[in-house]
N, CA and C atoms as a LAMMPS dump frame, in Angstrom:
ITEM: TIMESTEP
0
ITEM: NUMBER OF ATOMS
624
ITEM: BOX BOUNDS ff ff ff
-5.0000000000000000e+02 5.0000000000000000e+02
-5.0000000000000000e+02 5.0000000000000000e+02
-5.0000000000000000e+02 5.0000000000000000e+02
ITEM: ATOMS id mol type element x y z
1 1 1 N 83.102 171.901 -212.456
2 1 2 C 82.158 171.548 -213.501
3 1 3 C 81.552 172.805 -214.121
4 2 1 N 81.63 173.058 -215.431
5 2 2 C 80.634 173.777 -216.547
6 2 3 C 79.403 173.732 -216.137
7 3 1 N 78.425 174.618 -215.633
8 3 2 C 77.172 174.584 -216.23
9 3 3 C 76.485 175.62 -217.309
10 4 1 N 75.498 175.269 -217.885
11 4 2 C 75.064 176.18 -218.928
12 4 3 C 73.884 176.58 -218.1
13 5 1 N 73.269 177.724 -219.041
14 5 2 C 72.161 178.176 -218.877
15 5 3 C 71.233 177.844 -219.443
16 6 1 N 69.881 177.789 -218.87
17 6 2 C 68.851 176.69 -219.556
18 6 3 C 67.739 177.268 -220.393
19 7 1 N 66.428 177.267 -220.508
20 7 2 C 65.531 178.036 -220.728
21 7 3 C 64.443 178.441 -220.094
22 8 1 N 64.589 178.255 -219.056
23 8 2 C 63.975 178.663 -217.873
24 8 3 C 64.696 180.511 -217.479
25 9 1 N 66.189 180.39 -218.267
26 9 2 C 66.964 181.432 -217.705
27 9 3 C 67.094 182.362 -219.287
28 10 1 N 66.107 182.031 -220.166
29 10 2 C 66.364 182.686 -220.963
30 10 3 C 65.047 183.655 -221.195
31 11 1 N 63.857 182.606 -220.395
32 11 2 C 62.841 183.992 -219.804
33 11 3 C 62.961 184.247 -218.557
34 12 1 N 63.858 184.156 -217.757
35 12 2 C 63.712 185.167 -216.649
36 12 3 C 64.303 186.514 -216.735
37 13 1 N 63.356 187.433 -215.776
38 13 2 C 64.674 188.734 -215.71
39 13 3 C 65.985 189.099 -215.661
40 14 1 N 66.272 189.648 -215.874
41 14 2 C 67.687 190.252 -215.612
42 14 3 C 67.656 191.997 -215.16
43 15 1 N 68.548 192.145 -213.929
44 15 2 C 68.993 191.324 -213.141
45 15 3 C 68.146 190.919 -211.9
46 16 1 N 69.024 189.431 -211.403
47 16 2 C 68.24 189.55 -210.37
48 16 3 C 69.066 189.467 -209.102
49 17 1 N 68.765 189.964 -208.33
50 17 2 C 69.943 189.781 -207.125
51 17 3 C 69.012 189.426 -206.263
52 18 1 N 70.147 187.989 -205.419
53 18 2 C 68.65 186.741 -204.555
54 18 3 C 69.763 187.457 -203.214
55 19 1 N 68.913 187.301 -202.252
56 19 2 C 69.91 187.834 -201.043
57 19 3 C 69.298 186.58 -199.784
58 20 1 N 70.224 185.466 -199.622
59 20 2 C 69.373 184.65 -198.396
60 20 3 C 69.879 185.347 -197.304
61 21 1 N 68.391 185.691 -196.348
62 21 2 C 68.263 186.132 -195.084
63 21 3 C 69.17 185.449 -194.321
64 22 1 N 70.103 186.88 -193.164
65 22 2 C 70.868 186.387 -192.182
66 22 3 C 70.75 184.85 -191.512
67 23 1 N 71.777 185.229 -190.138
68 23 2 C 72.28 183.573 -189.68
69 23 3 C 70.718 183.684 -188.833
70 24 1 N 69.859 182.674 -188.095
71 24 2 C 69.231 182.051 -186.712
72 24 3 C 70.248 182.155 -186.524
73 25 1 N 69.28 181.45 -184.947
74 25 2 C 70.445 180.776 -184.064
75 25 3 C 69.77 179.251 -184.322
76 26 1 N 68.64 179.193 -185.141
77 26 2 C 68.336 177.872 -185.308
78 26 3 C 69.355 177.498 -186.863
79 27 1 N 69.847 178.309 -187.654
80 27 2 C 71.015 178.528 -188.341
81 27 3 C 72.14 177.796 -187.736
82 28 1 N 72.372 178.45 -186.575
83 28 2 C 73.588 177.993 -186.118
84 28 3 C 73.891 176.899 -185.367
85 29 1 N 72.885 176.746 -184.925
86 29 2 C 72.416 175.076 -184.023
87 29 3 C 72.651 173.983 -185.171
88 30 1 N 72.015 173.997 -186.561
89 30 2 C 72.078 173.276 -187.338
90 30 3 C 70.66 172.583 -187.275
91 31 1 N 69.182 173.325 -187.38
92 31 2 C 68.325 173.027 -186.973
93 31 3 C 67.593 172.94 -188.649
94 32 1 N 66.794 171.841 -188.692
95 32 2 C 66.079 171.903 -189.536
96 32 3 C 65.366 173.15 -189.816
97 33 1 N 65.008 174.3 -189.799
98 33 2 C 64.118 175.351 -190.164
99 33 3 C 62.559 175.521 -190.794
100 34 1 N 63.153 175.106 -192.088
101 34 2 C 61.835 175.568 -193.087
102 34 3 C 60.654 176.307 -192.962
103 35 1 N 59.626 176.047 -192.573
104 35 2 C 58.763 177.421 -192.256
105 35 3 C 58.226 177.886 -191.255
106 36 1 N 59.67 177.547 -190.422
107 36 2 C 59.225 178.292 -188.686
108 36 3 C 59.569 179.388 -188.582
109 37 1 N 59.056 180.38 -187.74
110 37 2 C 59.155 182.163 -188.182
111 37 3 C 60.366 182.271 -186.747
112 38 1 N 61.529 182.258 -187.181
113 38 2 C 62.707 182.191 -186.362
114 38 3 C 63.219 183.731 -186.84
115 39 1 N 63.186 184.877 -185.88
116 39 2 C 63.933 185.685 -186.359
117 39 3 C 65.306 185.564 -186.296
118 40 1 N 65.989 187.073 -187.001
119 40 2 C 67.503 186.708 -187.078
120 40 3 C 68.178 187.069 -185.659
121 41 1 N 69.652 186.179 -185.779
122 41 2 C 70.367 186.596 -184.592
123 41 3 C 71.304 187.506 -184.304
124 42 1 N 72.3 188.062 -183.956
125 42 2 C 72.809 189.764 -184.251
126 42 3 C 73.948 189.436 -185.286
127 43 1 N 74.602 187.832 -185.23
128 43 2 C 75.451 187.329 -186.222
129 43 3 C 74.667 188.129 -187.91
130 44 1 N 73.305 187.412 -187.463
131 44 2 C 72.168 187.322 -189.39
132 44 3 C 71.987 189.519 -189.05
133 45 1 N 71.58 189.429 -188.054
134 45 2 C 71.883 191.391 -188.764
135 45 3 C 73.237 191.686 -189.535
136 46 1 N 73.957 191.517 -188.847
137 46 2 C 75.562 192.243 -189.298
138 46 3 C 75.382 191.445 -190.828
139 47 1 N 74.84 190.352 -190.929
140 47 2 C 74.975 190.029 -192.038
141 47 3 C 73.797 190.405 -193.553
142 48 1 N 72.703 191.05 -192.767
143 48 2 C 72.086 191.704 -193.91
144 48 3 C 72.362 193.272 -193.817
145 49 1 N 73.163 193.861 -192.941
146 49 2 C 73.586 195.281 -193.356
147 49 3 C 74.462 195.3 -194.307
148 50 1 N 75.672 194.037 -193.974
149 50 2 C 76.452 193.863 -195.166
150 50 3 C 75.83 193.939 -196.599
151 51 1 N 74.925 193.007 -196.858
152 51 2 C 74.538 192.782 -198.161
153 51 3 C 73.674 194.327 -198.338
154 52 1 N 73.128 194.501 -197.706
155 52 2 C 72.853 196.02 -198.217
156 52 3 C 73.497 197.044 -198.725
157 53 1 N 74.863 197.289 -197.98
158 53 2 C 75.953 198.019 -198.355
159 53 3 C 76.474 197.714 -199.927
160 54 1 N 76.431 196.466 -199.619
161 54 2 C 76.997 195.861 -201.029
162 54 3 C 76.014 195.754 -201.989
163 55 1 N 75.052 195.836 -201.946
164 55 2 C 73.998 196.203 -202.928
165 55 3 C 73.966 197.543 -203.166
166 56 1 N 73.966 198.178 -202.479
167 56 2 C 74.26 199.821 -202.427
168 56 3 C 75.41 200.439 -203.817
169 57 1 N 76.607 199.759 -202.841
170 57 2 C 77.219 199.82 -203.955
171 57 3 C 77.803 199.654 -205.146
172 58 1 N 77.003 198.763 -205.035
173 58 2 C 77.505 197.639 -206.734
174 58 3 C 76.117 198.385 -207.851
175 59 1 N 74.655 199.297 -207.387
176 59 2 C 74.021 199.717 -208.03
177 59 3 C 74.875 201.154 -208.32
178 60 1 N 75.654 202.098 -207.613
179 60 2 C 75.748 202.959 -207.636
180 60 3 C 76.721 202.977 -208.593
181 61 1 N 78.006 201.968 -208.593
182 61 2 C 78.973 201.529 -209.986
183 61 3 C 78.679 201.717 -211.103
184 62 1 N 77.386 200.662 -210.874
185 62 2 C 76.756 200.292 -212.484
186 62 3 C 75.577 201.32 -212.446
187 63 1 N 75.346 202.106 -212.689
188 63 2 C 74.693 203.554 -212.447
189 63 3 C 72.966 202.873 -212.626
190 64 1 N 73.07 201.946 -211.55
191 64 2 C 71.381 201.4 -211.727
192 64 3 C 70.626 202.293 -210.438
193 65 1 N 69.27 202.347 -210.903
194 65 2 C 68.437 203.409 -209.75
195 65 3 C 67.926 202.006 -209.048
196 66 1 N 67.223 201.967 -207.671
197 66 2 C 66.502 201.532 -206.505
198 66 3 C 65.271 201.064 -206.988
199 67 1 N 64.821 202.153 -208.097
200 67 2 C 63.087 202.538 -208.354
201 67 3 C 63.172 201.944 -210.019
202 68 1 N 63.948 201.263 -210.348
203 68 2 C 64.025 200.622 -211.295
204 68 3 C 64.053 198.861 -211.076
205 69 1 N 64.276 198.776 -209.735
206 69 2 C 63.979 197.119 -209.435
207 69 3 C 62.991 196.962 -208.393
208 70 1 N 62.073 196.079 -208.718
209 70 2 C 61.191 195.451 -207.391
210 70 3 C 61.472 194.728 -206.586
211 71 1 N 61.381 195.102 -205.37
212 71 2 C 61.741 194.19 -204.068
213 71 3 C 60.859 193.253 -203.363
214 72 1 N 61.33 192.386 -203.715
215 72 2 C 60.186 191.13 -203.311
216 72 3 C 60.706 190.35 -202.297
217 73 1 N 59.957 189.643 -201.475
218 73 2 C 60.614 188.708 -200.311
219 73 3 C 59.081 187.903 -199.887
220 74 1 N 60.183 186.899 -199.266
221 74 2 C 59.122 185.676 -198.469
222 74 3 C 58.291 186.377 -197.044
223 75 1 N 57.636 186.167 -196.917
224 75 2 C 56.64 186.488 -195.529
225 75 3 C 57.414 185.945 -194.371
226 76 1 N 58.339 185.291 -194.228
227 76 2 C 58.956 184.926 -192.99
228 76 3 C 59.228 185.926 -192.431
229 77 1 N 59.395 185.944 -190.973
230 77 2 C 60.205 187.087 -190.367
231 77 3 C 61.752 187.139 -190.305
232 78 1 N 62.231 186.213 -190.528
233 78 2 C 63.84 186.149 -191.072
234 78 3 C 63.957 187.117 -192.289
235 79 1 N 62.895 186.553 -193.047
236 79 2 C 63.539 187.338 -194.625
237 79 3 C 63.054 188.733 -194.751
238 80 1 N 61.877 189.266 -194.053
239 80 2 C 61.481 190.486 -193.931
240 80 3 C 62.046 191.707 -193.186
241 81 1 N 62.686 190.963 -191.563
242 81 2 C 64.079 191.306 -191.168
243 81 3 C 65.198 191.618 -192.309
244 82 1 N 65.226 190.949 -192.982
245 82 2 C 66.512 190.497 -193.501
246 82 3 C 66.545 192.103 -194.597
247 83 1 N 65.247 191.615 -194.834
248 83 2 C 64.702 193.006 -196.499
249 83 3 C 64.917 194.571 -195.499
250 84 1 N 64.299 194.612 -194.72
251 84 2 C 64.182 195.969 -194.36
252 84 3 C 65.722 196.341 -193.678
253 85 1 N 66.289 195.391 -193.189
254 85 2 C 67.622 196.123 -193
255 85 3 C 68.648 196.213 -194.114
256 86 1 N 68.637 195.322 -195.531
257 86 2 C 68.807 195.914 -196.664
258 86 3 C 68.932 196.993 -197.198
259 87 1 N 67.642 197.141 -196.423
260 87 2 C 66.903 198.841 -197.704
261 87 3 C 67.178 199.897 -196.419
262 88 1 N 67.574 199.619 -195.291
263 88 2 C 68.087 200.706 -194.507
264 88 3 C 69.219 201.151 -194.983
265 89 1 N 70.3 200.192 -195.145
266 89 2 C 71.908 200.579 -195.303
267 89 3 C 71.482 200.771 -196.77
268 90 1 N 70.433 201.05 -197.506
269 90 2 C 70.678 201.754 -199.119
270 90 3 C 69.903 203.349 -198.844
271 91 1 N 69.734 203.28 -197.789
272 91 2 C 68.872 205.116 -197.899
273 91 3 C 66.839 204.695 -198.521
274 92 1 N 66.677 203.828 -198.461
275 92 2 C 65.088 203.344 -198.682
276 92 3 C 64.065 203.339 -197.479
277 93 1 N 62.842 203.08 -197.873
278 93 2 C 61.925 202.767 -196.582
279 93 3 C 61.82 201.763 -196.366
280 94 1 N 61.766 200.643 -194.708
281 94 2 C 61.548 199.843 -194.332
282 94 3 C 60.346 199.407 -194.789
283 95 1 N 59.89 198.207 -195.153
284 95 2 C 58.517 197.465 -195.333
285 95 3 C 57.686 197.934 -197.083
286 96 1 N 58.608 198.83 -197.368
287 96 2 C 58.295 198.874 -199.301
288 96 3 C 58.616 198.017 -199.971
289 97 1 N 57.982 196.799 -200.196
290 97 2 C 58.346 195.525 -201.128
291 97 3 C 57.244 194.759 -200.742
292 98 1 N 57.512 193.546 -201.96
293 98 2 C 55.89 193.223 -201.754
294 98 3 C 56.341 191.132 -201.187
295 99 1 N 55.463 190.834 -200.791
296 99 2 C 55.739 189.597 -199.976
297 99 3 C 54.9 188.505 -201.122
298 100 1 N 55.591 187.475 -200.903
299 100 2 C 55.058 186.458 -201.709
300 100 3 C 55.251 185.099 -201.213
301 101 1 N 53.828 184.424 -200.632
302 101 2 C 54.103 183.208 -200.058
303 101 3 C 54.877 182.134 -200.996
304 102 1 N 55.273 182.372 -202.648
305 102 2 C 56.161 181.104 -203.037
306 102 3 C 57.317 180.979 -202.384
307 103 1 N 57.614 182.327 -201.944
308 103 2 C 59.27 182.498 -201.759
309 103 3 C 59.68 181.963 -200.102
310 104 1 N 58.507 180.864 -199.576
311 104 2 C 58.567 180.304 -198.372
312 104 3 C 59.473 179.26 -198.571
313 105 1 N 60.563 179.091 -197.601
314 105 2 C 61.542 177.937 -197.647
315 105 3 C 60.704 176.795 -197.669
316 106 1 N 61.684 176.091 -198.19
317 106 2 C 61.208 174.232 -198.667
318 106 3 C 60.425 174.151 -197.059
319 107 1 N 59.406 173.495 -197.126
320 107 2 C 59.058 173.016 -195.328
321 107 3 C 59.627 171.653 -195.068
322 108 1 N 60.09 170.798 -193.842
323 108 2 C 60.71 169.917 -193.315
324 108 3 C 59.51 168.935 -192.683
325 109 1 N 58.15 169.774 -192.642
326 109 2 C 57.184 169.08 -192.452
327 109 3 C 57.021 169.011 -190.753
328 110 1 N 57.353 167.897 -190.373
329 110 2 C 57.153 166.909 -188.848
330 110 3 C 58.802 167.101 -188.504
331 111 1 N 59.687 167.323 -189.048
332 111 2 C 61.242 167.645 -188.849
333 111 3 C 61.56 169.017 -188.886
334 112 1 N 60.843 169.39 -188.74
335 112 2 C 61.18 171.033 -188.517
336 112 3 C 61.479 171.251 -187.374
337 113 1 N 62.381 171.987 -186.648
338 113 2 C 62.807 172.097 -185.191
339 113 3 C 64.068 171.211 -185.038
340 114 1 N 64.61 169.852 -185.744
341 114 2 C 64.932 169.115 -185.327
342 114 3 C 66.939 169.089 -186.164
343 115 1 N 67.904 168.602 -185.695
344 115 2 C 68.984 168.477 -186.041
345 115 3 C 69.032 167.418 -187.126
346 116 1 N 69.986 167.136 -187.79
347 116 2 C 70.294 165.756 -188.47
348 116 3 C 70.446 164.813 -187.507
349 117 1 N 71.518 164.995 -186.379
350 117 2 C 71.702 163.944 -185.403
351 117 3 C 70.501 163.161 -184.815
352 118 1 N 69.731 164.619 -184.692
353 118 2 C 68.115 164.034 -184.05
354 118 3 C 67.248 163.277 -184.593
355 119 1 N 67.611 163.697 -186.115
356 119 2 C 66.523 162.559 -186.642
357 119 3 C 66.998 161.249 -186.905
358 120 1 N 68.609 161.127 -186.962
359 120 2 C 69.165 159.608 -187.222
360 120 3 C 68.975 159.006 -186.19
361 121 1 N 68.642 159.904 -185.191
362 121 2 C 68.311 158.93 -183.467
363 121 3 C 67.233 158.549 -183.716
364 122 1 N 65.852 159.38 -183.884
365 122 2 C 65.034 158.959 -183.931
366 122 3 C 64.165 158.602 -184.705
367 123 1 N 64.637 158.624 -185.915
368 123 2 C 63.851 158.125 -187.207
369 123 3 C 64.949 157.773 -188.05
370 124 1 N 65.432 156.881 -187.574
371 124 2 C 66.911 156.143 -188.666
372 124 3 C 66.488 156.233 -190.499
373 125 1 N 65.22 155.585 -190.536
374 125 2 C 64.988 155.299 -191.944
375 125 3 C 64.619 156.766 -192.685
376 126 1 N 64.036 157.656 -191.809
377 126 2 C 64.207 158.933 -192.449
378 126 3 C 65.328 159.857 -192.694
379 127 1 N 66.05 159.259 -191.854
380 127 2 C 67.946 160.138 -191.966
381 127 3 C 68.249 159.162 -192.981
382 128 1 N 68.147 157.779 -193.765
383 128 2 C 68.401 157.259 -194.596
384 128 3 C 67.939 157.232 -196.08
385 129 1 N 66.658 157.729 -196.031
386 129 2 C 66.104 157.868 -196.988
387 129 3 C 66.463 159.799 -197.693
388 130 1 N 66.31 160.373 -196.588
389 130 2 C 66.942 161.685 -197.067
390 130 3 C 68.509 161.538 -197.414
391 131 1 N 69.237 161.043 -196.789
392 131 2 C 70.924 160.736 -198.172
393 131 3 C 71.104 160.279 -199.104
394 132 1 N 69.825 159.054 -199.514
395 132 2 C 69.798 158.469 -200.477
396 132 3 C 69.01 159.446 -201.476
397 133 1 N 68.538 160.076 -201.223
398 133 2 C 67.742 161.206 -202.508
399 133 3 C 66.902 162.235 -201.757
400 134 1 N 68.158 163.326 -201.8
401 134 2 C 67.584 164.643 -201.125
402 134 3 C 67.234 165.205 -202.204
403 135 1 N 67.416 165.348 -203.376
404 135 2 C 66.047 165.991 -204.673
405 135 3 C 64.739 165.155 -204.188
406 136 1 N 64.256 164.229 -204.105
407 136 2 C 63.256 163.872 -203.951
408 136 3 C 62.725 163.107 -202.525
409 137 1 N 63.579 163.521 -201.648
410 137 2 C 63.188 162.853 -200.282
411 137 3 C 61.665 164.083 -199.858
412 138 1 N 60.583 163.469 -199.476
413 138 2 C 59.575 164.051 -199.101
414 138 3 C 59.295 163.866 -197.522
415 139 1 N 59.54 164.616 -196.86
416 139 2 C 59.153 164.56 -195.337
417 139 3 C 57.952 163.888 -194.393
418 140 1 N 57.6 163.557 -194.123
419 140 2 C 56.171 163.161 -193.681
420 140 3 C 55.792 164.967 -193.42
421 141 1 N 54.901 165.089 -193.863
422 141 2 C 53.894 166.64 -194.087
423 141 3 C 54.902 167.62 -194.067
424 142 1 N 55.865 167.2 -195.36
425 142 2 C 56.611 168.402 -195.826
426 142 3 C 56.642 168.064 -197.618
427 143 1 N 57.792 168.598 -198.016
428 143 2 C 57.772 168.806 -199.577
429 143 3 C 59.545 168.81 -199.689
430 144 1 N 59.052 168.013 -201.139
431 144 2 C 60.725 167.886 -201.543
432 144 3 C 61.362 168.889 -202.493
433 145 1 N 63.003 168.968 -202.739
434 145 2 C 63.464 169.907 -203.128
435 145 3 C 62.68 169.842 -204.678
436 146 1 N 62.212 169.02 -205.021
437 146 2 C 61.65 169.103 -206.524
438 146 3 C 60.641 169.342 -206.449
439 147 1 N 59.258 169.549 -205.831
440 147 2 C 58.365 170.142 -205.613
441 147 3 C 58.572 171.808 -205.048
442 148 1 N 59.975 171.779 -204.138
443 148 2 C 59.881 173.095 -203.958
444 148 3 C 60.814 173.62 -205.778
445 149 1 N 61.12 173.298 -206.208
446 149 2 C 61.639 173.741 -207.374
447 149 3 C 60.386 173.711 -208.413
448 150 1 N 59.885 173.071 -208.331
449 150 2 C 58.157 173.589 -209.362
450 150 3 C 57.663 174.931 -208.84
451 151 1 N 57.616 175.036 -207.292
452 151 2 C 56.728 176.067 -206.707
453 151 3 C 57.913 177.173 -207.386
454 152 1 N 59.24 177.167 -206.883
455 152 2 C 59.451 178.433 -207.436
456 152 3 C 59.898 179.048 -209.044
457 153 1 N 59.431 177.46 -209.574
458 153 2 C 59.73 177.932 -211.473
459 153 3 C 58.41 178.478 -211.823
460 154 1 N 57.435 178.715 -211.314
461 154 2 C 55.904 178.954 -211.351
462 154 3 C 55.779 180.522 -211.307
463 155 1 N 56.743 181.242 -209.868
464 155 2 C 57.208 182.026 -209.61
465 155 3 C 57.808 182.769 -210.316
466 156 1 N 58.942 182.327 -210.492
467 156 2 C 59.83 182.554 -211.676
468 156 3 C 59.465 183.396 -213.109
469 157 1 N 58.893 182.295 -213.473
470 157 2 C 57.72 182.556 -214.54
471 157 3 C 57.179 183.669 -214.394
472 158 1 N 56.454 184.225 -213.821
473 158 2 C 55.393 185.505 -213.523
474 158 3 C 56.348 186.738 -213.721
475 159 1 N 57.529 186.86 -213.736
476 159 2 C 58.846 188.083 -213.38
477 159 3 C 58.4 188.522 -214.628
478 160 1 N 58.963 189.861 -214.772
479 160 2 C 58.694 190.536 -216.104
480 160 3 C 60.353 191.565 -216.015
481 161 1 N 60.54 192.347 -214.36
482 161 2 C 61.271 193.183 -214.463
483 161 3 C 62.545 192.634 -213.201
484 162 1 N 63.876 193.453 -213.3
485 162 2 C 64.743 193.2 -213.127
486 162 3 C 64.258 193.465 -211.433
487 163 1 N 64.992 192.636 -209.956
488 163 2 C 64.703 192.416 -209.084
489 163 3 C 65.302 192.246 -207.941
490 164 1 N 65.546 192.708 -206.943
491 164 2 C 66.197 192.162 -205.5
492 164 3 C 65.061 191.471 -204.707
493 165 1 N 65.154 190.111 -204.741
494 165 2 C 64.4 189.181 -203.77
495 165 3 C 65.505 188.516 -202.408
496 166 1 N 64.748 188.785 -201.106
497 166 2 C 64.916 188.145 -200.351
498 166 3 C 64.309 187.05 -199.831
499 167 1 N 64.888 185.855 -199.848
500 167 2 C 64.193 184.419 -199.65
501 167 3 C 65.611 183.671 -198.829
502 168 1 N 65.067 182.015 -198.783
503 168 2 C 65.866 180.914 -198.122
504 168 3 C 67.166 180.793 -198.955
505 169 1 N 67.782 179.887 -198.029
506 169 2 C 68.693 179.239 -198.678
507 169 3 C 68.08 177.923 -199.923
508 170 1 N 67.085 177.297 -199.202
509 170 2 C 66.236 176.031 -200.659
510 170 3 C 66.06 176.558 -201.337
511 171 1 N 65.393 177.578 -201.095
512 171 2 C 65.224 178.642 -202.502
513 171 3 C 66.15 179.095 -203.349
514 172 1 N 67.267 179.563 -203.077
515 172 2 C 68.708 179.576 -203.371
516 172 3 C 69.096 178.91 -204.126
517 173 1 N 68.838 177.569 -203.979
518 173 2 C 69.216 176.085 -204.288
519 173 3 C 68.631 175.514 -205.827
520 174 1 N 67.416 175.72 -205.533
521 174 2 C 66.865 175.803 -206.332
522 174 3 C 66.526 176.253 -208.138
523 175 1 N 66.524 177.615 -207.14
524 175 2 C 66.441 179.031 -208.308
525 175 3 C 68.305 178.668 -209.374
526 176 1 N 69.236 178.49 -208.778
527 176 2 C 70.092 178.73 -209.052
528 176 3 C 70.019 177.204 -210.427
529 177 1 N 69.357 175.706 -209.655
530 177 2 C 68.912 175.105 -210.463
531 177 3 C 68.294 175.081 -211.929
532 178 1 N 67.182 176.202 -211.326
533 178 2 C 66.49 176.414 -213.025
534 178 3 C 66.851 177.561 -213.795
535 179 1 N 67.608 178.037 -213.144
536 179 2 C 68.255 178.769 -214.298
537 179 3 C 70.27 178.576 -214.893
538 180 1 N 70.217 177.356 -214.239
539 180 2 C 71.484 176.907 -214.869
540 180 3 C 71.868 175.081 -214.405
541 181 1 N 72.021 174.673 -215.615
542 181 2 C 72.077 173.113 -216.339
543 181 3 C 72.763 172.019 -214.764
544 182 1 N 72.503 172.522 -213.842
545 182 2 C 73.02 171.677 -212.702
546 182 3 C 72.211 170.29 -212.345
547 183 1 N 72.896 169.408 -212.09
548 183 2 C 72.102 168.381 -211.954
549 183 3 C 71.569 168.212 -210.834
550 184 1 N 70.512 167.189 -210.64
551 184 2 C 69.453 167.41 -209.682
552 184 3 C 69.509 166.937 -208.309
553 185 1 N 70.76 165.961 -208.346
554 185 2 C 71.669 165.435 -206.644
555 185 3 C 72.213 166.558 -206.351
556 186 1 N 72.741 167.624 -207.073
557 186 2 C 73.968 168.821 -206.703
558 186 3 C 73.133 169.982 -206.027
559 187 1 N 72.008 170.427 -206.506
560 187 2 C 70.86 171.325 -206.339
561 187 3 C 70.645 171.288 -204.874
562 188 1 N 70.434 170.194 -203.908
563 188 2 C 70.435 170.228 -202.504
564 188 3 C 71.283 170.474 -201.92
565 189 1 N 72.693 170.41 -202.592
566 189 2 C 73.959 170.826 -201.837
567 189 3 C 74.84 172.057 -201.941
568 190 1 N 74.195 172.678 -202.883
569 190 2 C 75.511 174.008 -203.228
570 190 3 C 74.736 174.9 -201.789
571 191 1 N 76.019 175.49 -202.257
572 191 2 C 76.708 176.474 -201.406
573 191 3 C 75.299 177.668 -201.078
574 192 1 N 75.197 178.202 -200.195
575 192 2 C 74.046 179.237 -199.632
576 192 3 C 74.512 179.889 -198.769
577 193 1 N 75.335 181.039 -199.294
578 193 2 C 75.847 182.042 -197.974
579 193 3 C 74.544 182.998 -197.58
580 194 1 N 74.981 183.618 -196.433
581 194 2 C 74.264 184.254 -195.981
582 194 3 C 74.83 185.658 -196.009
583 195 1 N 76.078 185.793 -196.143
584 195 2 C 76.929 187.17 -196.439
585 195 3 C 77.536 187.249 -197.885
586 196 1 N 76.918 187.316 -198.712
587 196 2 C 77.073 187.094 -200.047
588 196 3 C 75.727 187.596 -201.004
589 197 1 N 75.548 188.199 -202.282
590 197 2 C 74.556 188.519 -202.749
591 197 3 C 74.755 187.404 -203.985
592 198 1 N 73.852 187.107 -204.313
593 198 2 C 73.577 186.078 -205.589
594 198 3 C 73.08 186.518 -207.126
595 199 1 N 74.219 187.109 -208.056
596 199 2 C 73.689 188.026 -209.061
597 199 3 C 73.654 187.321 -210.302
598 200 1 N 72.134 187.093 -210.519
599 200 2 C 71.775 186.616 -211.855
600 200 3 C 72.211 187.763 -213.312
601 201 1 N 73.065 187.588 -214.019
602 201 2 C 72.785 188.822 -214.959
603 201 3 C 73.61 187.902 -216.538
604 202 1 N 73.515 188.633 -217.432
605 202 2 C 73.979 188.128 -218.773
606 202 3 C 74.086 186.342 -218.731
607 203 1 N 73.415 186.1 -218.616
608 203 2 C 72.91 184.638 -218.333
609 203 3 C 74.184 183.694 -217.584
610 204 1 N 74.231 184.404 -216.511
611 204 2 C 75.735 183.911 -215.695
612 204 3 C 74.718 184.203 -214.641
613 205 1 N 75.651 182.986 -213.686
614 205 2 C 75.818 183.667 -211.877
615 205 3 C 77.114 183.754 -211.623
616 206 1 N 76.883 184.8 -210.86
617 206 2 C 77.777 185.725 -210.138
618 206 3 C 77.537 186.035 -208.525
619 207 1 N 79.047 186.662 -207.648
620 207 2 C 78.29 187.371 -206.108
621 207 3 C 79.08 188.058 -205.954
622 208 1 N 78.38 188.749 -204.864
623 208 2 C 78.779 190.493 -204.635
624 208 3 C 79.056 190.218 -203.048
C-alpha cells in the first residue's frame, strides 16, 4: 500500500532519525511493557551500538555534523541506555541530550507486566476488546494508541530543528502515523525494529 504524507509532516523537522531502544528481556518474553523502567538486555546493547555505528555513518556520508541535531529521548532507562550507547559508538558524551516525559511509551495501565496469553486467561473480555480496536482499546488505568498519538503530535509540534530521538516502539507507531496517510487499525501493527534506524527526511520514510 501507498501512503502519502500528511500535514502534520509538512511542519515537522527534517531530519529526523527515531531510534527504538534495544531488546528487554521483558521484550523477549513478550511482556506487556509500557512504562516499567526495564533496562536493556546484552541482545538490546549489541543492538544500540549497532544503530550508533550506523548513525555514525550515514552522518559522515551525508557530510552532516552531531552539533547540528538535538538529541532527545524518553526518561525510561531502556531509552536512556539505549541514547548513551548511541552517542558512545559516534565519539560523543554519554547523558548530553535532553529527556522528555512525552516520549514515554503508550502505558498498558493494570496490564503492564503481563503477556497476551495472560491476559486472555485472565481477563478474556480485555484480550477481546483489545483485537477488536487496538487504535482505541483503553486499558483500565492506561491510554490508547490514539491518545498516545495526540500526546506525541503535541510533541511533534514543538520541533523546530532536525533530530535523533530515542523513544518506544508505540511511539514508533505512532509518529510514523502522523506523519504519513496510514490508517488508524494499521498504526498498532507496523513493524518496530529495534536494530534499524527510522529516517524521516524529504517527506519519505526510510531505514538505516
Amino acid at each position: 500500500m501507498t501512503v502519502k504524507a500528511t500535514r502534520a509532516a509538512q511542519l515537522a523537522p527534517t531530519p529526523i532519525f527515531f531510534i527504538r531502544h534495544g531488546q528487554t528481556d521483558w521484550n523477549a518474553e513478550g511482556r506487556m511493557q509500557g512504562q516499567q523502567d526495564i533496562p536493556l538486555n546484552e541482545k538490546g546493547r549489541g543492538q544500540a551500538r549497532r544503530n550508533g555505528q550506523a548513525l555514525k555513518a550515514y552522518l559522515e556520508e551525508h557530510n552532516l555534523k552531531p552539533e547540528d541535531l538535538t538529541f532527545m529521548c524518553s526518561p525510561l532507562i531502556r531509552t536512556r541506555e539505549t541514547m548513551d550507547l548511541v552517542r558512545e559508538e559516534m565519539g560523543l558524551e554519554a547523558g548530553d541530550y535532553k529527556l522528555d516525559d512525552r516520549l514515554k511509551e503508550i502505558t498498558f495501565g493494570s496490564l503492564e507486566g503481563k503477556t497476551l496469553a495472560e491476559i486472555d486467561e485472565e481477563a478474556p473480555h480485555l484480550g477481546e476488546a483489545r483485537k477488536a480496536d487496538k487504535w482505541g482499546f483503553v486499558p483500565p488505568e492506561g491510554e490508547s494508541y490514539k491518545m498516545l498519538s495526540l500526546r506525541i503530535e503535541g510533541w511533534l509540534m514543538t520541533l523546530s530543528k532536525p533530530l535523533v530521538v530515542v523513544s518506544h516502539g508505540g511511539v514508533m507507531r505512532v509518529l510514523r502515523g502522523l506523519l504519513l496517510d496510514y490508517p488508524s487499525d494499521e498504526i498498532p501493527v507496523l513493524n518496530v525494529p529495534q536494530d534499524e534506524i527510522f529516517l524521516w527526511k524529504d517527506m519519505q520514510e526510510n531505514w538505516i
